[in-house]
FILUMNU-957981 format. One record per residue: residue in three letters; y, z, x of N, C-alpha, C in turn. Coordinates in steps of 0.001 Angstrom, whole numbers, plus 500000, padded with zeros to 6 digits. Layout:
N
alaYZXYZXYZX...
***
This chain:
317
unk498790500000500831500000500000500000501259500000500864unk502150499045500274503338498948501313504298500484500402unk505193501288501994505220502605501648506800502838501976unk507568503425501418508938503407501249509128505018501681unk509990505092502564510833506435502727512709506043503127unk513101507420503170514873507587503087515133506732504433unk514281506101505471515018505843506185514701504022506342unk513278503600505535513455502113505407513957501859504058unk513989502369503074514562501857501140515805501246501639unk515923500341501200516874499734501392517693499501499264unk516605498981498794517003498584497285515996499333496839unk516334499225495268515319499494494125515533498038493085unk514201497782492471514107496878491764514248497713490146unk515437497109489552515499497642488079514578496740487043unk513462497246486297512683496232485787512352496749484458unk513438497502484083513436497930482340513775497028481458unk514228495166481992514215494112481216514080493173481978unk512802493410482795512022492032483138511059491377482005unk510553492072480842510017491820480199510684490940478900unk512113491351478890512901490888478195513536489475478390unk512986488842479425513565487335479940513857486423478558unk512950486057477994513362485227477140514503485229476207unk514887486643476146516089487065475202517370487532475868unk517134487194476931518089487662478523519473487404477813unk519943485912477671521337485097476877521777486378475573unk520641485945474708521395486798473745522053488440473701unk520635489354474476520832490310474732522554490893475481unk522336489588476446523910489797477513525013489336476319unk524924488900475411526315488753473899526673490023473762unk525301490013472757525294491078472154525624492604473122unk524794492883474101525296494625474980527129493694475230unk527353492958475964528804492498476291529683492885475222unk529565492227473580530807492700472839530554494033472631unk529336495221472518529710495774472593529750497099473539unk530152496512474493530521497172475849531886496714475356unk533102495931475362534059495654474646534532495820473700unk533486496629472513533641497212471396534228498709471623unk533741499196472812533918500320473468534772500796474081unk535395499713475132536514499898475897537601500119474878unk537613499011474444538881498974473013539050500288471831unk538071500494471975537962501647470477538078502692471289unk537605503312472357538261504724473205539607504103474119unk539819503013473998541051502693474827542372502809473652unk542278502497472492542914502851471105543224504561471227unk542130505134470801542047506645470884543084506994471700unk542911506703473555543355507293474157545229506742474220unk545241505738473508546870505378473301547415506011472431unk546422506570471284546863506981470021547868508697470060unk546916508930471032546783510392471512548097510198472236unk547933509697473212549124509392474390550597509395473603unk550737508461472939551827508120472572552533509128470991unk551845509553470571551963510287469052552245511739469288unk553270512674469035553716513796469905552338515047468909unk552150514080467872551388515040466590550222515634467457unk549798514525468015548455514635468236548228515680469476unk549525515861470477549333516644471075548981518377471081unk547613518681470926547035519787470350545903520046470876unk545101520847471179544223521230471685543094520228471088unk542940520230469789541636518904469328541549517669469998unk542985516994470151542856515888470379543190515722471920unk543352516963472497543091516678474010541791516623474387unk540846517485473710539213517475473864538860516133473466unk539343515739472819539101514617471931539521513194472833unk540713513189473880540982512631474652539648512473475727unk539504513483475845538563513881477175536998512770476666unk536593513300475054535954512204474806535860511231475224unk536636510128474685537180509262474830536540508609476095unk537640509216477134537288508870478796535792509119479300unk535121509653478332533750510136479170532787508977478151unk533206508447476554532652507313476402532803505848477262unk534243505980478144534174504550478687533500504592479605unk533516506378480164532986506370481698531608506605481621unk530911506527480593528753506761480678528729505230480224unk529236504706480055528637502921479830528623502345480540unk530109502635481701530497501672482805529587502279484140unk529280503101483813528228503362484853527064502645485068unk526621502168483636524994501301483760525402499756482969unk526217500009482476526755498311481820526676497218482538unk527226497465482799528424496164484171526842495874485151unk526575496927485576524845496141486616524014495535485437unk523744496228484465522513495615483640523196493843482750unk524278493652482856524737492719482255524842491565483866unk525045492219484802524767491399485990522938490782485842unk522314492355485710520818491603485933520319490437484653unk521077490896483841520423489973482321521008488786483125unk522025488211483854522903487305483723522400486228484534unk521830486937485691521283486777486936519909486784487440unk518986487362486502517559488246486703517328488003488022unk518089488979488840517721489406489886517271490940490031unk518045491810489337517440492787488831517199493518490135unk518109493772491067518027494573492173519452495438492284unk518468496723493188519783497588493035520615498680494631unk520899498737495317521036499071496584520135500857496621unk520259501014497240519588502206497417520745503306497489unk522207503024497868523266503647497458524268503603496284unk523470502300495774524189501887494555523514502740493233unk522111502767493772521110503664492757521348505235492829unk521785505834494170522008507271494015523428507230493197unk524510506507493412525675506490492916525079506397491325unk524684505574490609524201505292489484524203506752488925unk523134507201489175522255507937488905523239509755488554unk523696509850489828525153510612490049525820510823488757unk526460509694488957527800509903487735527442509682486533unk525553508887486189525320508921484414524983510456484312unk524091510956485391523661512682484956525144513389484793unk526059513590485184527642513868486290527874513852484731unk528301512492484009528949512077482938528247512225481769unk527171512272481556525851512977479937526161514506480003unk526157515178481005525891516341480751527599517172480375unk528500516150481033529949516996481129530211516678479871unk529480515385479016529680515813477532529061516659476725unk527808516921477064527132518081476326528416518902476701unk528735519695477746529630520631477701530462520696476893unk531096519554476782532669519138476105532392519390474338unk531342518874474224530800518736472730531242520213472391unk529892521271473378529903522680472979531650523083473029unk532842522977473818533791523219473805535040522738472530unk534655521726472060535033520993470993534807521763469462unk533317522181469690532312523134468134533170524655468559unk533680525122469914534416526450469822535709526177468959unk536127525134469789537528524946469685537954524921467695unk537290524209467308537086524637465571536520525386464791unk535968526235465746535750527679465422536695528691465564unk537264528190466296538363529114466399539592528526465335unk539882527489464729540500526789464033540565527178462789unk539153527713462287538471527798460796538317528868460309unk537777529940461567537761531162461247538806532015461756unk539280531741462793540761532596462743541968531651462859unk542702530895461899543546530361462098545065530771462445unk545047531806461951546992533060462266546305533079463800unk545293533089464546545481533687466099544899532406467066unk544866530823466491544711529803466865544892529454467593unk546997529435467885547749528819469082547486530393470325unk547506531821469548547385532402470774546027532136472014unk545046531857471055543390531701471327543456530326472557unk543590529480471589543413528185472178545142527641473045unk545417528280474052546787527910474807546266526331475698unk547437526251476071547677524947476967546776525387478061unk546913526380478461546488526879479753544512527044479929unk544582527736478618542695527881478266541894526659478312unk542812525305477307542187524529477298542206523367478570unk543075523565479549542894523117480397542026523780481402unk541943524997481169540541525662481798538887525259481450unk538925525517479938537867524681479922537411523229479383unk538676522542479911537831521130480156537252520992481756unk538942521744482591538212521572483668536756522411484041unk536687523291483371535102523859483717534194522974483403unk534050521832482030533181521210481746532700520034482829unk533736519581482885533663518356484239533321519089485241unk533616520220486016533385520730487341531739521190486763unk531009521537485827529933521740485274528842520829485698unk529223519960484745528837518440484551528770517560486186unk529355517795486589529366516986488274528328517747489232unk528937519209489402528231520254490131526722520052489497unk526159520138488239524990520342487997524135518804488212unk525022517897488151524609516274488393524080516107489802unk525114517137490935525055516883492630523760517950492933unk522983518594492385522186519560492669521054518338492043unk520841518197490869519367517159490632519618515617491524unk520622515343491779520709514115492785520358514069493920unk520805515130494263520226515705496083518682516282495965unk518205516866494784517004517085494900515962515551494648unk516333514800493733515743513746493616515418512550494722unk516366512578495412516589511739496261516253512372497911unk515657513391497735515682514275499113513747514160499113unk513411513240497859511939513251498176511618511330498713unk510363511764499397509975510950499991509072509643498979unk509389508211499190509218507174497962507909506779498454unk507271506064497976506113505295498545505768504478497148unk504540503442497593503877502743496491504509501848496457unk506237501995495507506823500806495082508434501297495062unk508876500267494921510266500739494297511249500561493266unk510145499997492335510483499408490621510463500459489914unk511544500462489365512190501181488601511783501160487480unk510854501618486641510596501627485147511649501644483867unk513250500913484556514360501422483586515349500460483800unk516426500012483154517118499355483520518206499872484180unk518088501453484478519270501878485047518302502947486119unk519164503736487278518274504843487855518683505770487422unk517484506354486624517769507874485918516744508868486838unk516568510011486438515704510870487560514294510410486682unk513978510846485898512404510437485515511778509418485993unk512696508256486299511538507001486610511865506775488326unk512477507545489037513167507356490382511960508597490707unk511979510003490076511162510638490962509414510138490795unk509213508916489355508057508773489369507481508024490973unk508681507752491425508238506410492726507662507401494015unk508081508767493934507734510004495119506328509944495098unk506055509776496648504484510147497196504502511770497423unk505551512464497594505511513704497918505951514693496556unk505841515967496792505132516879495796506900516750495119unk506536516872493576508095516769492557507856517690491753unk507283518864492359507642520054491339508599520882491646unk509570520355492571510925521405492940512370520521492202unk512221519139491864512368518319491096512323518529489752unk511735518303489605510959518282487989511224519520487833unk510612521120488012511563522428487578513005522271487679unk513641522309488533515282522040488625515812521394487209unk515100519987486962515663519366485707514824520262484477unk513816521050484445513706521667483465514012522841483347unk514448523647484230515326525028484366516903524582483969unk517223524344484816518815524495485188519339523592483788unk518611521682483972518929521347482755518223521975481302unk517582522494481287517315523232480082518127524290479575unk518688525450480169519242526412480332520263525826479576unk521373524997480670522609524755480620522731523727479408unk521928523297478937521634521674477320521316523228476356unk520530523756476346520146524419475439521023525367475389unk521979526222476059523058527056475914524322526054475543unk524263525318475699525673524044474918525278524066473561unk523729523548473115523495523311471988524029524539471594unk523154525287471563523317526884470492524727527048470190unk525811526936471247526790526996471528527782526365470367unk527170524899469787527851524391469209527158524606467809unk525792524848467436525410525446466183525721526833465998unk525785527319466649526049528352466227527735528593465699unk528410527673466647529692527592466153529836527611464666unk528963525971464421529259525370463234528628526573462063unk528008526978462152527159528431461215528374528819460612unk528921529817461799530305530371461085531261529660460907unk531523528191461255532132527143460420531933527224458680unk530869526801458696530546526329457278530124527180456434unk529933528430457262529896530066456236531870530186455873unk532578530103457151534061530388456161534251529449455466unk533953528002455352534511527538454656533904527850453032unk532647528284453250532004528256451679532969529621450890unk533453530390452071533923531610451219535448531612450746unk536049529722450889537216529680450565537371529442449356unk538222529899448087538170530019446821538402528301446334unk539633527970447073539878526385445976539325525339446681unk539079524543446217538256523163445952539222522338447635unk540206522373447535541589521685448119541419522275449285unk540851523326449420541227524765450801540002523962451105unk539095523375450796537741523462451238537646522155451961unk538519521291451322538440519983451851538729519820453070unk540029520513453304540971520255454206540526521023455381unk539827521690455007539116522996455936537746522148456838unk537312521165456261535748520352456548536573519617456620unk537518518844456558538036517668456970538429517539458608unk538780519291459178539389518856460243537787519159461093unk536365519547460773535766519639461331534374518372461298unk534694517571460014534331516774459978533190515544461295unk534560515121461457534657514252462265533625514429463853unk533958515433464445533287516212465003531602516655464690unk531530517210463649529830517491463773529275516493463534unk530006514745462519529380513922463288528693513411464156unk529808513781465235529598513152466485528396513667467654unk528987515379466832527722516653467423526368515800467186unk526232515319465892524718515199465018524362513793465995unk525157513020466043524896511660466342524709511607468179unk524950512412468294524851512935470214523175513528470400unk523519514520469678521951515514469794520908514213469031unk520988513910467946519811513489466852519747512044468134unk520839511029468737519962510034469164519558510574470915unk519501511746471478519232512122472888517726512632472476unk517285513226470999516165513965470848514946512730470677unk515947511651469945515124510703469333514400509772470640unk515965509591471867515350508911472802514610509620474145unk514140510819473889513335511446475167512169512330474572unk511860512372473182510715512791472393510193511190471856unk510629510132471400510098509377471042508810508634472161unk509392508626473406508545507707474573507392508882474959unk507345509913474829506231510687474637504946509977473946unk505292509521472876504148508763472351503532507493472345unk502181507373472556501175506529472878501516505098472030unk501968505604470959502031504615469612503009503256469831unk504435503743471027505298502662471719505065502057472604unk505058500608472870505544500125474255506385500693474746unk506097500630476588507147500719477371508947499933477047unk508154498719476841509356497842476469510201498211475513unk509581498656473915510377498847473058511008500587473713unk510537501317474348511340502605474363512362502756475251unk512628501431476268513489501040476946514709500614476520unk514140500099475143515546499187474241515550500231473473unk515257501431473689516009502838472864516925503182472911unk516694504050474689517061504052475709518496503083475728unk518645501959475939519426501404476146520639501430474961unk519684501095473726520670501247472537521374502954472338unk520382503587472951521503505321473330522816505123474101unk522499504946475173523545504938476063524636504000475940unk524301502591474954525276502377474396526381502188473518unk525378502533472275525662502378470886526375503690470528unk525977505084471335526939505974470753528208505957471250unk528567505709472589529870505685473303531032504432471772unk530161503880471355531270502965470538531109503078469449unk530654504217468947530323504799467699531534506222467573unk531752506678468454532515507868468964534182507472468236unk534722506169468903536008506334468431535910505483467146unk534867504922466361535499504270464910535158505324463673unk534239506573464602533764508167463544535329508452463403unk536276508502464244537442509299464779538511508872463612unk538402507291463917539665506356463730539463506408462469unk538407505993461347538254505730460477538308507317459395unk537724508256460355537922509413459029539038510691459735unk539958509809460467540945510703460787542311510000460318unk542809510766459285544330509832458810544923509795459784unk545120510994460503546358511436461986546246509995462930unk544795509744463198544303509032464448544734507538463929unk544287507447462668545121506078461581546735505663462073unk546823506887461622548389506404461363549163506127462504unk548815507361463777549152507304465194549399505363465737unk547575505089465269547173503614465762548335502712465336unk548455502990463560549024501814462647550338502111463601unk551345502894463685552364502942464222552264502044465485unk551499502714466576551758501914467386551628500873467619unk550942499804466826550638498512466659551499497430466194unk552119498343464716552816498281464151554413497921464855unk554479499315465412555927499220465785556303497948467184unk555244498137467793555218497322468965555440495635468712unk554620495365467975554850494055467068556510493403466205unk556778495047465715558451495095465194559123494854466326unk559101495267467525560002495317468663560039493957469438unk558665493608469549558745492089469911559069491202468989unk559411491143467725559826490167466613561568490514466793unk561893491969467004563110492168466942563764491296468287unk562832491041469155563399490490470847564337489142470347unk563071488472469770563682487236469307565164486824468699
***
């Protein structure tokens, strides 16, 4: 067997749509508009926010932060996998793959954080609203976003260095169209149980203390709101949390769907790849039309600025 270690790897072969050749053209349309569906719809958000003095508030700075972490988990594996559909060459550097690998763990997990910080942040909104602005200051919430990202990176640079600190052999095909740790440490001739615990300790711990984090939020969410007397109090009360446990549901329900589903015998490899793929991309551009569409604020912010910008260049004339 020809045998790979840290000091001959040169590439990895990505081959999570070699199987997919015949549909290579269409596939690269279709992921392309919406990888472009994406940029545009968190690139909206983040103008909306920017420019609208309303919006400046603790929600929609988390909400900002969104945003940037939907453009930034796509553009991490997009842009190569739309090269390999384009190209089927389907190769990947061996620094291009630790980088990969880096900033999708780096960038998945600093949103789990953000999520759980988002389910406080309207907890604190819902159930104590008179002590809101003292709770949630400029200062806190710039504390914990930056904790989430310094989280999210720090816990990304500990499974990267462990993954990559083992020795490869056999092959160097990648069972994925991107390098994630599961199919990178499957390529190790040497022992991956310091590996493999790490991602089930540390990432377990730290995913499963976010989750709770944010159900449990929502609990005493949707317990005050049931104990509000009028119909009107109730709306407006789930309206501003709305939007959000969406996004909670649609984060958790497609991460459970795509790493419990390939467990079973019953799928191709192939089809749990185009899970996989439809995860990592379909929610990032699902994120800002949940926002845009059932947020009047985020509406109107948009319509203005579109709006007015259009008035100003008609007024040039």
């Amino acid at each position: 067997m020809e045998a790979y270690n840290l000091t001959t790897m040169t590439q990895f072969i990505l081959i999570g749509l070699s199987d997919l050749s015949e549909v290579r053209y269409p596939l690269f349309v279709v992921f392309a508009l919406i990888y472009q569906i994406t940029l545009l719809g968190n690139g909206a958000i983040l103008l909306a926010i920017g420019i609208e003095k309303k919006l400046h508030t603790p929600m929609y700075f988390f909400l900002a932060n969104l945003s940037v972490l939907d453009i930034s988990c796509p553009s991490a594996t997009v842009p190569k996998m739309l090269e390999n559909l384009l190209t089927e060459k389907n190769n990947i550097s061996f620094v291009g793959c630790v980088l990969q690998l880096y900033f999708l763990v780096a960038l998945v997990g600093t949103e789990v954080f953000l999520l759980a910080v988002m389910a406080y942040d309207r907890y604190v909104a819902i159930c104590f609203p008179l002590h809101y602005t003292l709770i949630m200051t400029r200062v806190r919430c710039i504390q914990l976003t930056v904790g989430t990202w310094a989280a999210g990176f720090l816990n990304s640079l500990i499974h990267t260095v462990a993954t990559f600190n083992l020795t490869f052999c056999k092959s160097n095909q990648v069972n994925q169209y991107y390098c994630d740790i599961p199919p990178v440490v499957a390529l190790s001739c040497s022992s991956t149980y310091v590996a493999e615990m790490q991602v089930l300790v540390i990432g377990g711990v730290l995913g499963v203390g976010a989750y709770l984090l944010s159900f449990i939020s929502y609990i005493y969410i949707i317990s005050t709101i049931l104990k509000i007397q009028s119909g009107e109090g109730k709306r407006k009360a789930f309206s501003t949390c709305a939007s959000h446990l969406l996004v909670v549901c649609l984060f958790y329900g497609t991460t459970i769907f795509t790493y419990i589903r390939p467990s079973s015998s019953q799928h191709s490899p192939a089809r749990d790849r185009l899970i996989a793929m439809l995860y990592g991309v379909i929610t990032p551009m699902l994120n800002p039309i949940i926002y845009s569409l059932r947020n009047r604020e985020v509406k109107g912010a948009l319509r203005r600025a579109f709006c007015g910008r259009t008035s100003s260049q008609q007024g040039g004339y």
